[in-house]
Each structure stands twice: as structure tokens, then as C-alpha cells.
N, C-alpha and C positions, 0 to 999 in steps of 0.2 A: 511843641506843635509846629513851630514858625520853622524846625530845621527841618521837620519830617517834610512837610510841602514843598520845600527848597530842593530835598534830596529828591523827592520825588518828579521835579519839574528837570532836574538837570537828567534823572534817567530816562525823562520820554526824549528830553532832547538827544543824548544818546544813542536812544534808538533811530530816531531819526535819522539823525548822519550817519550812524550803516545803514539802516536802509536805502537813505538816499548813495550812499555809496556803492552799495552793491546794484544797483539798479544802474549807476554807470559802467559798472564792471560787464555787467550781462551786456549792456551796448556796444561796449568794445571786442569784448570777445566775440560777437554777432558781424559788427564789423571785420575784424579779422580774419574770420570764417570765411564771410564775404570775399575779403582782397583774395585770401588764398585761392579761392573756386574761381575768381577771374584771370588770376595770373596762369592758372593751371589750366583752363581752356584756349589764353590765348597763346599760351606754347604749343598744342596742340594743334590749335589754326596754322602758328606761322609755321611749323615743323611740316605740316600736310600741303601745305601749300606750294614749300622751298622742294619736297618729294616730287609732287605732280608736278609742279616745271620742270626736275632735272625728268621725269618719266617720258612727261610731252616733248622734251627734248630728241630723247631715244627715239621717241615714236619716230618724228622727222626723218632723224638720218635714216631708219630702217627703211620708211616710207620710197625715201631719194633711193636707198636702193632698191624695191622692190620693182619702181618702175622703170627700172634697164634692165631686170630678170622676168619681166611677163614677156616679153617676145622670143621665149625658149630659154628655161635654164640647165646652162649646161653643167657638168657636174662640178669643173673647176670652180667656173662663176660661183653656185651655190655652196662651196667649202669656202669663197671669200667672203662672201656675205654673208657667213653664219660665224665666217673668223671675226669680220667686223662688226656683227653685231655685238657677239663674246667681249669685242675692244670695248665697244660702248659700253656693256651692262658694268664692267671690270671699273670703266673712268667715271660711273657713275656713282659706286658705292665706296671705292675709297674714296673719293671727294666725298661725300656723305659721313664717310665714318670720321676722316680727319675734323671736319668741322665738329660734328659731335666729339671727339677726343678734346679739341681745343674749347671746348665751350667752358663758359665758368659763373659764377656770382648765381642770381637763382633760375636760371634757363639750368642749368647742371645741376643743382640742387632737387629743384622739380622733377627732374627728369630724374634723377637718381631715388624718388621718394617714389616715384610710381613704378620704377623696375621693382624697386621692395619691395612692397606692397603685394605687385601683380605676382611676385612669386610665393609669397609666403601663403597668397590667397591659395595658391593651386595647390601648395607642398601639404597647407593645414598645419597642427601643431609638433612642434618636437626638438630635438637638440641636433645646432646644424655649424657649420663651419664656417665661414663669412668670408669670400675673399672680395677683394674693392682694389683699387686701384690705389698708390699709395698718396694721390694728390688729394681723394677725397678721407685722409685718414682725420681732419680735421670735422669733419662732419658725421663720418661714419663711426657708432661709438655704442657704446652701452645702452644708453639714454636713448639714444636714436632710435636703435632697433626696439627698443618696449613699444616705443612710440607708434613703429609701422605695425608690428606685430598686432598692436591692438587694433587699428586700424582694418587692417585685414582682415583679424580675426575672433575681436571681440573679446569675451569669456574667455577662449580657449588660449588667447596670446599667454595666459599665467603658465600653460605647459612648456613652450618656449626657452627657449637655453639659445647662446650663443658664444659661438669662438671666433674673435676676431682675425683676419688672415689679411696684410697687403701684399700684392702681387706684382712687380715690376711688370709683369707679363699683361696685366690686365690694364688697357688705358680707359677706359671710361664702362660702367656699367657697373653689375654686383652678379654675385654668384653663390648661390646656396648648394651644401653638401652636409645630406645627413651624416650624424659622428657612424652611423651603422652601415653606414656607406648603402640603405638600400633604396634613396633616390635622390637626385638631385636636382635644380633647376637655376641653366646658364641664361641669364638675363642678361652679360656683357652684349655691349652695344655690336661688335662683332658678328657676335653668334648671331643674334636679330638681325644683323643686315644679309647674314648668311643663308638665311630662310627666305628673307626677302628678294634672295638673287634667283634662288630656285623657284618661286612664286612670279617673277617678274618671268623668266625662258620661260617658264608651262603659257605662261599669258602671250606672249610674243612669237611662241609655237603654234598655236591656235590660228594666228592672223597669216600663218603662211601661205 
């Protein structure tokens, strides 16, 4: 009788310390959650930030020029000021892209987790080709991609397949290619600022 009580006292205490164990579990992982969602908006801030100034920057010089070409532009004038602005937009986004190439630790990691994500969201599920850069081959992995894929895609990440690809060609970013070659999505840091260039002239087109 006196062991039955004994054993019985040691497995409520048992229970105990998982419970209280897991109940710290739940708080860490809660916290962690946390750190992650603040690290990953404040890249976002300072990324949008370091953008609008090199942008406000542009604005200036186009500005400096546009007020020596309101008192009649002539045609010359207006092929240099369209040269020079072309010079701006060009020193603006390789400086852009170089910093982003060179970035590293979790500003590059972050930023490499939401290229993934953002594309696998659009692509949806299926078997794709992985190319990455080869500096992030330490990050970019098997494991990795289940990781985004669910992320993304919830339930349907189980359909999901991947082939991993590095790319001397590619310096920062990630790149999806279905095996059936019938769609793909270039999320290298590149391509993105290559849209963004075309986005920036239609906007700087308007202010003429």
C-alpha cells in the first residue's frame, strides 16, 4: 500500500514537470515568433527607407535639371536630360543591388526567406528546380525549403519537390523553375530591381 502512494505521488510529480515544461516551451517558441516578426519588419523599414532616400535623391538632380529646361527645351537639351536622368536611375540600382549582393548574417537570410516564400506563394504546389546563389548554399537546403514551402503553402507544401541548383550567375536572391518547364518565378534580387527600374522611368515620365 505505502509503495502504491509513493509511485503514485512521484507520477503526479512527473506530470508536473512536463507540464510545467511544456508551458515553458510554448513561451519560447511565442517569444521566438515574436523576435522573428520584429526582425522581419525592421528590415523592411530600414530596406524602404535606404530606397526612398537613394529615390529622393534622383528626385533632386532630375528636379536641378528640370529648372534650366522650363525656359524652352530644346531637343538636344531634352536628349541630355533624359541621358542624365537614365545615368541616375542606372547609379542608383546598381548601388542598390551591390549592397543587397553584399549583405550577409540575418538581413540576407530574411530577405532570402521572404523571396521564397513570396514565390512559391504565387507558383502554388509542384516539383521545381531551385537555383540560389552559391554563397547561400549553406542556408539553402532541403529542410529549408519544406520549411518555406509550408509556410507559403500550408497543406499543399506536401505536393512540393525540389531540385537544388547554385548558380555562379546568380548573386543574391532565389529562382523557381518548374521540372515541366510550364512556369517559372525569378525572385533574384536583379530581376526585382529590374522592374523596379521600369516602375521608377513610368513614375519620373509622368513629372515631365
Amino acid at each position: 500500500m505505502k509503495q502504491a502512494v509513493m509511485n503514485g505521488q512521484e507520477e503526479r510529480l512527473q506530470q508536473e514537470i512536463i507540464a510545467d515544461a511544456k508551458k515553458k516551451a510554448e513561451r519560447i517558441l511565442a517569444r521566438a515568433q515574436a523576435d522573428r516578426e520584429r526582425a522581419l519588419k525592421k528590415m523592411h523599414k530600414d530596406l524602404e527607407a535606404k530606397r526612398q532616400e537613394r529615390l529622393d535623391e534622383v528626385e533632386r538632380e532630375i528636379a536641378a535639371y528640370e529648372r534650366h529646361l522650363r525656359n524652352g527645351l530644346s531637343m538636344e537639351r531634352r536628349r541630355r536630360w533624359l541621358a542624365k536622368r537614365e545615368e541616375s536611375i542606372q547609379k542608383l540600382f546598381a548601388e542598390t543591388l551591390r549592397l543587397a549582393e553584399e549583405s550577409s548574417g540575418k538581413t540576407r537570410e530574411e530577405s532570402l526567406r521572404v523571396l521564397a516564400e513570396e514565390a512559391l506563394a504565387q507558383l502554388g504546389p509542384g516539383a521545381y528546380r531551385v537555383v540560389f546563389a552559391p554563397g547561400d548554399s549553406g542556408l539553402v537546403n532541403e529542410a529549408w525549403l519544406r520549411e518555406r514551402s509550408k509556410n507559403a503553402l500550408g497543406k499543399e507544401a506536401e505536393a512540393c519537390r525540389f531540385e537544388l541548383s547554385a548558380d555562379q550567375a546568380l548573386k543574391a536572391g532565389i529562382r523557381f523553375e518548374a521540372e515541366d518547364q510550364s512556369r517559372n518565378f525569378d525572385n533574384s534580387l536583379s530581376s526585382r530591381l529590374k522592374l523596379l527600374q521600369n516602375e521608377l522611368r513610368n513614375m519620373l515620365a509622368e513629372k515631365v
